[in-house]
Rosetta silent file (secondary structure, phi, psi, omega in degrees, C-alpha in Angstrom):
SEQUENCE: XXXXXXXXXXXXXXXXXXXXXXXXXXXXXXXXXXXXXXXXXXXXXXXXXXXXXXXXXXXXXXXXXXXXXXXXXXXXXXXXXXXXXXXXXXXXXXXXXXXXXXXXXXXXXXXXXXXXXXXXXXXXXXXXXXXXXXXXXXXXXXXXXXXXXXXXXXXXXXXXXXXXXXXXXXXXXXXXXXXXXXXXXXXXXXXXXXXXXXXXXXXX
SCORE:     score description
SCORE:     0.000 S_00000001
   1 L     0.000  151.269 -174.232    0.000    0.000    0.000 S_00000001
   2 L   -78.155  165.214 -172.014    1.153    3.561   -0.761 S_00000001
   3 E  -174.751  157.071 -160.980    2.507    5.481    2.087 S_00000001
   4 E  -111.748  174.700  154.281    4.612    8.586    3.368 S_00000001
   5 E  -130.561  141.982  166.232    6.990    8.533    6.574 S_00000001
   6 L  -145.518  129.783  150.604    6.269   11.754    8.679 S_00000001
   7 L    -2.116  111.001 -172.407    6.933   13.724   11.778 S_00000001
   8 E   -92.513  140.195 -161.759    4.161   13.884   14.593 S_00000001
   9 E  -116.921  -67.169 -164.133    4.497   17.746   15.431 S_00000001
  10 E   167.566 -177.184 -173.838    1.549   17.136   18.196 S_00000001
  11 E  -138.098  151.357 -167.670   -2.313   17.232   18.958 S_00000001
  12 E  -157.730 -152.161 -151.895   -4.767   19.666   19.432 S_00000001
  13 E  -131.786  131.625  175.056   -8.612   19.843   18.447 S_00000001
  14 E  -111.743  155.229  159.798  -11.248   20.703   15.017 S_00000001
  15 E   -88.921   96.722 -174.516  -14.487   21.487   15.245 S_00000001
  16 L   -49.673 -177.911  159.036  -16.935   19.123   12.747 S_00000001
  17 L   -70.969  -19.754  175.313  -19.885   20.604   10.879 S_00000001
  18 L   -96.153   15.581  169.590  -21.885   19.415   13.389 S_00000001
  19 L    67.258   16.743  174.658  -19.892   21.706   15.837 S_00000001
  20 L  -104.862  129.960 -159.463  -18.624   18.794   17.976 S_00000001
  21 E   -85.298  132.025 -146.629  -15.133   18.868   18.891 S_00000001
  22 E  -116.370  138.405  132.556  -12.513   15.762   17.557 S_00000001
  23 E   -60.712  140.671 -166.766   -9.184   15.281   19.171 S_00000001
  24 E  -159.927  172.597 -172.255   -6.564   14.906   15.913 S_00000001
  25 E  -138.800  128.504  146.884   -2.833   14.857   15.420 S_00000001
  26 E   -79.071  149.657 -162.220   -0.928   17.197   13.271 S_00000001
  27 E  -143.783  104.016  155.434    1.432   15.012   11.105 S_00000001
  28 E  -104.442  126.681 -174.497    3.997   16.601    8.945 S_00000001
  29 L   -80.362   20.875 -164.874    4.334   14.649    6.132 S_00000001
  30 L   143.401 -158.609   -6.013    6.936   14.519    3.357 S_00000001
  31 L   -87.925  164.952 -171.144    7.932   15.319    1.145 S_00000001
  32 E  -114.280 -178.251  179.555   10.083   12.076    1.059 S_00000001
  33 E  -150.370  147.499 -155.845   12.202   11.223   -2.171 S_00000001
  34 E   -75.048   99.484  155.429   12.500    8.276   -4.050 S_00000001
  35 E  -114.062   29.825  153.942   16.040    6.534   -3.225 S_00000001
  36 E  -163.436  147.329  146.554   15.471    3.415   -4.709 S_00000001
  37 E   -98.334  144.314 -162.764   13.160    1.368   -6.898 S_00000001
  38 L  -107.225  166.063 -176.471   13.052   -2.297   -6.388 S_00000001
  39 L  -143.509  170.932 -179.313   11.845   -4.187   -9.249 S_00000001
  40 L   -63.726  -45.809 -164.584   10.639   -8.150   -9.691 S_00000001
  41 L   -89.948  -31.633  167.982   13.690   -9.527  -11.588 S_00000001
  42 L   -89.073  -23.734  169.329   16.452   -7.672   -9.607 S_00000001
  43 L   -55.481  -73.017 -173.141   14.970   -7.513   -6.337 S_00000001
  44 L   106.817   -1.697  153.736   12.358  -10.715   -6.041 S_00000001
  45 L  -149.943 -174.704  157.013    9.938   -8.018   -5.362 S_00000001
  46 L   -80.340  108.869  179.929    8.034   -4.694   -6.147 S_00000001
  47 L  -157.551  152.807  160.601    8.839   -2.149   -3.954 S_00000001
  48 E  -135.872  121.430 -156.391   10.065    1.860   -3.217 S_00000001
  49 E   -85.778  147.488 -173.792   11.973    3.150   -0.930 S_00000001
  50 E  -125.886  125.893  170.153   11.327    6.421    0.592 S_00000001
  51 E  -134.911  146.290 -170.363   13.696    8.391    2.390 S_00000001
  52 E  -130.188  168.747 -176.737   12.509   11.600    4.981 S_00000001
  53 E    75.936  140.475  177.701   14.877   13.630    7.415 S_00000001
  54 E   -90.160  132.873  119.406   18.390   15.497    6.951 S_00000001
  55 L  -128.548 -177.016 -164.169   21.258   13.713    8.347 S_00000001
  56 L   -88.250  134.225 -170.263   24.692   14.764    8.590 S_00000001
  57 L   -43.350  -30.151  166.157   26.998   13.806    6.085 S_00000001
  58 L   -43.430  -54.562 -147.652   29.577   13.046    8.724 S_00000001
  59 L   -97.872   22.757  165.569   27.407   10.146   10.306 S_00000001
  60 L   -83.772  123.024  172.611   26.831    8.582    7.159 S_00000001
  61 L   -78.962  156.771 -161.412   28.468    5.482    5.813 S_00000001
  62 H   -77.910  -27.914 -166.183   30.451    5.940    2.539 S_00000001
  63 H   -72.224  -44.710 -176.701   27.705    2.720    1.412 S_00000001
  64 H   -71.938  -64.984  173.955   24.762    4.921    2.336 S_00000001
  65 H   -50.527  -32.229  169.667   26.359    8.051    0.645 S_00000001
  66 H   -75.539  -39.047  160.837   26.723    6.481   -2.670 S_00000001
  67 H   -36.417  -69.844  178.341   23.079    5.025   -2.201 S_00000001
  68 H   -56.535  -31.673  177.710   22.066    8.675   -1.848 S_00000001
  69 H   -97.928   -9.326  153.928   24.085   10.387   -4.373 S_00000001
  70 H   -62.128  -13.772  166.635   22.766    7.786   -7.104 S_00000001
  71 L   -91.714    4.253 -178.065   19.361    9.722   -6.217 S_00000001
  72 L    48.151   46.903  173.102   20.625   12.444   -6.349 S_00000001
  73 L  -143.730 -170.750 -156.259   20.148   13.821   -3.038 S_00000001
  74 L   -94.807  177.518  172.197   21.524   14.560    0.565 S_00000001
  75 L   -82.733  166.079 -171.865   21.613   11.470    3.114 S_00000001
  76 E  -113.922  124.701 -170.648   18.571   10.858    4.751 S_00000001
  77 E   -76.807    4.400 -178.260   17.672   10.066    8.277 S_00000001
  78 E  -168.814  127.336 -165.274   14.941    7.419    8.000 S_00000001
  79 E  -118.613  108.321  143.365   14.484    4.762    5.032 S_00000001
  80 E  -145.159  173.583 -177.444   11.277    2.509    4.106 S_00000001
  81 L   -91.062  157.759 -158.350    9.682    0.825    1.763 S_00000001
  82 L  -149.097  113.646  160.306    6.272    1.197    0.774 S_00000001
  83 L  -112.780  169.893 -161.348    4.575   -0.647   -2.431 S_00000001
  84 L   127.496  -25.724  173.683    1.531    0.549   -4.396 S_00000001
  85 L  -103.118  154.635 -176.722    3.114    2.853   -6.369 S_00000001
  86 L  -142.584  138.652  171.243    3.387    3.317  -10.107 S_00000001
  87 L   101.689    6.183 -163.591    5.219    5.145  -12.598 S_00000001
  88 L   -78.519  153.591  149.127    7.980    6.578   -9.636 S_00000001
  89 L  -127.612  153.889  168.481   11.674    7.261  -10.277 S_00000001
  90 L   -62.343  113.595  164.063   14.867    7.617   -8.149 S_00000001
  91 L   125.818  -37.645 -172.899   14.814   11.245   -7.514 S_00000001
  92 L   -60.311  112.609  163.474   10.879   12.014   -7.420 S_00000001
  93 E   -31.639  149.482 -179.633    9.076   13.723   -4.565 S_00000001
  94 E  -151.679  126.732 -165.402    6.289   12.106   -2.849 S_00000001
  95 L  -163.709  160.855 -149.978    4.150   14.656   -0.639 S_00000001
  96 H   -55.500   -5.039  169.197    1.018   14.381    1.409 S_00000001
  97 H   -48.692  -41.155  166.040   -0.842   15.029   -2.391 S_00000001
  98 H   -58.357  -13.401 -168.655   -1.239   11.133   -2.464 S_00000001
  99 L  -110.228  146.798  134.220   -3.666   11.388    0.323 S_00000001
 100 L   -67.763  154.447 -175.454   -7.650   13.076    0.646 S_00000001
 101 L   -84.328  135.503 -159.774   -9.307   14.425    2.695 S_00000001
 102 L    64.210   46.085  166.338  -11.441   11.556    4.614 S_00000001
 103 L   -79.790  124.181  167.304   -9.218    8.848    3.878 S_00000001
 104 E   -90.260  139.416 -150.077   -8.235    6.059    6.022 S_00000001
 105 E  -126.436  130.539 -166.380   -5.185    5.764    7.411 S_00000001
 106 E  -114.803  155.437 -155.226   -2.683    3.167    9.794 S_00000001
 107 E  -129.827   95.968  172.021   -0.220    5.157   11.560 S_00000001
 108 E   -97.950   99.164  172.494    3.313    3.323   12.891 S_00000001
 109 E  -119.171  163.503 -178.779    5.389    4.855   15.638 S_00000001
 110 L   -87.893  138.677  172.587    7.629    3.746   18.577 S_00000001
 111 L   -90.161  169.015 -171.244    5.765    4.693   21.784 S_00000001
 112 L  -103.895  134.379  176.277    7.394    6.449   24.181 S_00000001
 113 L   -51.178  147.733 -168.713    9.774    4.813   26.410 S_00000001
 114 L  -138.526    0.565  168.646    9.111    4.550   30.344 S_00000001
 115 L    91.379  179.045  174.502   12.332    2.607   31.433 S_00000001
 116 L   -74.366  155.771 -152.115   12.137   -0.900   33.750 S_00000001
 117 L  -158.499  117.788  151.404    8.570   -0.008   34.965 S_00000001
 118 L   -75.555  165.856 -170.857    7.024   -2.763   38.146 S_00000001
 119 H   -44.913  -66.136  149.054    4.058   -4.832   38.061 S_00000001
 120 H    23.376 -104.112  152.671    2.117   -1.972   39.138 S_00000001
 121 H   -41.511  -27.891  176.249    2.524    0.230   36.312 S_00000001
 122 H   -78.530  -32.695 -167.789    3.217   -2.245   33.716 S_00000001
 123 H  -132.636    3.367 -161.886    0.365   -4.305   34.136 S_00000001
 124 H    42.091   53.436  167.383   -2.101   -2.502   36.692 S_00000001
 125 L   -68.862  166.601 -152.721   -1.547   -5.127   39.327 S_00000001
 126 L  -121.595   -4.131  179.600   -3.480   -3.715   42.349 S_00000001
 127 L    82.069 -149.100 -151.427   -0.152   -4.797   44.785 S_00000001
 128 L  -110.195  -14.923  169.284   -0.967   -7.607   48.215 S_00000001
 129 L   119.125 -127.198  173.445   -3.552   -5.134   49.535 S_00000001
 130 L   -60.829  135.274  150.690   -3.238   -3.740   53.291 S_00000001
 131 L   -68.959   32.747 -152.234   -0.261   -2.628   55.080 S_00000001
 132 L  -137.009 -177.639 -170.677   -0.837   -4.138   58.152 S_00000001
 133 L    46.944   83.687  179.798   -0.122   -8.256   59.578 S_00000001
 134 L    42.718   -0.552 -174.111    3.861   -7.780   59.665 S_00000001
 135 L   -72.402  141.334 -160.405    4.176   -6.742   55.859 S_00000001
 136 L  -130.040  119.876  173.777    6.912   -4.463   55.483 S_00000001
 137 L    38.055   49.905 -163.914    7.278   -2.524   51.452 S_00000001
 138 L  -124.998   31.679 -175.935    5.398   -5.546   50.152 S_00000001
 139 L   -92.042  -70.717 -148.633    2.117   -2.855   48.631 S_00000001
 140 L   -71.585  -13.873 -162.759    3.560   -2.770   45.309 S_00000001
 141 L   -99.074  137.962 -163.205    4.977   -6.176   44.903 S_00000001
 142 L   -35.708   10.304 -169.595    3.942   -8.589   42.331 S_00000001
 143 L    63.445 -172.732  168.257    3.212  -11.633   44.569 S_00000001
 144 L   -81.398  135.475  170.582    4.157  -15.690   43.731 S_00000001
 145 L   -66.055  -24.357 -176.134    5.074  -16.005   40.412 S_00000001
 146 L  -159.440 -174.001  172.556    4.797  -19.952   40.337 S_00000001
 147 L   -95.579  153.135  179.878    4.207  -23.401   41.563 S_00000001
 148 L   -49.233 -169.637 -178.343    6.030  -25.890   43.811 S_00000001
 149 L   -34.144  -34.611  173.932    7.736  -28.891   42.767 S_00000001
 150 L  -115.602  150.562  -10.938    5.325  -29.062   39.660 S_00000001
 151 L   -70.119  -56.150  158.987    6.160  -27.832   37.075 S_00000001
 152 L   120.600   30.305  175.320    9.064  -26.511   39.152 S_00000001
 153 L  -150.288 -173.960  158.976    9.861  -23.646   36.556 S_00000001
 154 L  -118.799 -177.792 -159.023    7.623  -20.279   35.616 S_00000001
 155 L  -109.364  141.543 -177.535    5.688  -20.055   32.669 S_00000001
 156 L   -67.717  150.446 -172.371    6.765  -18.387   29.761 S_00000001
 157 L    59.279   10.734  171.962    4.924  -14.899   29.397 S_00000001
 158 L   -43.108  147.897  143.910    4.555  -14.202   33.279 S_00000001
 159 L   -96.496  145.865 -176.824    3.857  -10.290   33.866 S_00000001
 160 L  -152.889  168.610 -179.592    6.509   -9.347   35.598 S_00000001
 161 L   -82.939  144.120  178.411    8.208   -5.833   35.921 S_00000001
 162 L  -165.516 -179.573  165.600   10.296   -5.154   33.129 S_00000001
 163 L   -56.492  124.886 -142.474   10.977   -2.433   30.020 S_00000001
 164 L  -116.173  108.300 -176.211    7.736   -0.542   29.868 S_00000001
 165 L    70.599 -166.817 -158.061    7.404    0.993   26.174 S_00000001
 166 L    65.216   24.529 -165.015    9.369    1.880   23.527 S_00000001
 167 L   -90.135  153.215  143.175    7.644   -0.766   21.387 S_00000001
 168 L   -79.021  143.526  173.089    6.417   -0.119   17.274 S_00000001
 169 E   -86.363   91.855 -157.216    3.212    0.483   17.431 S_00000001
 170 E  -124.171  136.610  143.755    0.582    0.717   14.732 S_00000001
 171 E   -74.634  137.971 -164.265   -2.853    2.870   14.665 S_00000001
 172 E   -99.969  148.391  139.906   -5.636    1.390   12.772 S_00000001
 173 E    24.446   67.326  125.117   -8.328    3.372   10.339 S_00000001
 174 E   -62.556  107.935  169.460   -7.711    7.218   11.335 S_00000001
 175 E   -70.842  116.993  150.951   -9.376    9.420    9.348 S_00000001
 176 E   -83.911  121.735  163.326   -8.148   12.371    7.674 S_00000001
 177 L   -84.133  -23.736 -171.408   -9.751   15.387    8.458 S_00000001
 178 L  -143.686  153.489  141.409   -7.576   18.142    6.610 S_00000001
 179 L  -124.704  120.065 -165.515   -4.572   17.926    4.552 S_00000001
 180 L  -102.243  102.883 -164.927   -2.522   21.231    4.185 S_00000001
 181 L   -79.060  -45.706  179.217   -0.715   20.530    1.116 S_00000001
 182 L   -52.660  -16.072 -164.712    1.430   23.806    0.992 S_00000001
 183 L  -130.855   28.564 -176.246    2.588   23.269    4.348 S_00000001
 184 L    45.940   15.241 -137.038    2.707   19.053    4.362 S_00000001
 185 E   -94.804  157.232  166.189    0.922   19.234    6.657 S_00000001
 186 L  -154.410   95.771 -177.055   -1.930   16.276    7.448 S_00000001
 187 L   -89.105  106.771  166.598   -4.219   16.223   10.493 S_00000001
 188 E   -79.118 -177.481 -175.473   -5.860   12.729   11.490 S_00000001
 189 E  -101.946  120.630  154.996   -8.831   11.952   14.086 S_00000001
 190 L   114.971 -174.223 -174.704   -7.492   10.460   17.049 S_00000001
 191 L  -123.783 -173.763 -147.418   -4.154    9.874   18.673 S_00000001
 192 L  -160.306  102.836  145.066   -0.811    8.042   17.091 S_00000001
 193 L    -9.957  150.512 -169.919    2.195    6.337   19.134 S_00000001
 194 L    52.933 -151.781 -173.968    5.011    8.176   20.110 S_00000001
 195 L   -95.866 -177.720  179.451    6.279   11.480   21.460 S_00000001
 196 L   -77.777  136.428 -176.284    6.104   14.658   20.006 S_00000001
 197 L    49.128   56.302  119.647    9.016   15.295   16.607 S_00000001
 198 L   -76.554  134.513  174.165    8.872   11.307   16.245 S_00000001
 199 L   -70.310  134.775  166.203    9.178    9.622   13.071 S_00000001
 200 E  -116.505  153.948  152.530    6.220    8.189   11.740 S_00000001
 201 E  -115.140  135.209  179.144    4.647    5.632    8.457 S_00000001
 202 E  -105.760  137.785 -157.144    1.736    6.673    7.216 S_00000001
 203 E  -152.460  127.428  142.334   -0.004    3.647    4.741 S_00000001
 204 L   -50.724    0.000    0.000   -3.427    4.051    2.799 S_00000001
């Protein structure tokens, strides 16, 4: 499916025609540029790479820089692939102009990281209850974890406290409400993974 990668700038609020007020994400979009087409015979598939973001020429591998200057452009800080499109070349622009207004849309970002996180937060464990009958710093903690001699291991997929975010992420069937083509701009319905001036993919 065709698709952009773009920048969540942040969320704020529209009014419908029916005067009721929508929670939305601004999304700057594009434009990305074409630095490679894959094709069926050299590849083994159909595909086009998209690249969005400045990076610095420094922090570039010399492999990556020649990739970029056959496309005739600077290097780029974030590369995918996308199929669905036809008639592209290496070098061509791609801006939120593929998209309408009421369109649906799936949105994929890395959420934002929260660090090792305890049951508590991670899983909304309610902790052992009362402070009281000798328990000493035991409110937050996760209980037994397992059984006696059988099976005599824990079970795969315990919750347990561990690294709490920083997963991809994908929003389903967001509607666009506006798309501000002069400014790349594209505001969906709804909320998105990750923090604010995160990279996103946007996929029809």
């Amino acid at each position: 499916m065709p698709g952009i990668i773009g920048r969540k700038v942040g969320m704020t609020s529209i009014y419908s025609a029916e005067g009721k007020s929508l929670p939305c994400t601004v999304i700057e979009a594009g434009p990305c540029v074409v630095t490679q087409v894959k094709t069926q015979d050299r590849d083994g598939y159909e595909a086009v790479q998209l690249g969005f973001g400045e990076k610095k020429e420094k922090n570039t591998p010399n492999a990556m820089k020649g990739h970029f200057k056959n496309a005739s452009t600077t290097p780029k800080a974030k590369l995918v692939e996308f199929k669905g499109f036809d008639n592209v070349t290496i070098g061509d622009k791609i801006d939120v102009a593929i998209f309408s207004e009421g369109d649906f849309v799936d949105v994929v970002g890395t959420t934002k990281g929260k660090g090792f996180q305890g049951v508590v937060r991670r899983h909304g464990f309610a902790g052992v209850g009362q402070a009281t009958h000798g328990q000493h710093n035991r409110l937050r903690a996760p209980g037994s974890i397992g059984a006696c001699s059988y099976p005599a291991r824990v079970f795969k997929g315990m919750r347990m406290g561990g690294q709490m975010g920083n997963k991809n992420r994908m929003a389903s069937n967001l509607q666009i409400l506006k798309v501000i083509a002069e400014k790349n701009i594209l505001i969906v319905k709804g909320s998105v993974p990750g923090a604010n001036g995160s990279t996103l993919t946007i996929r029809r």
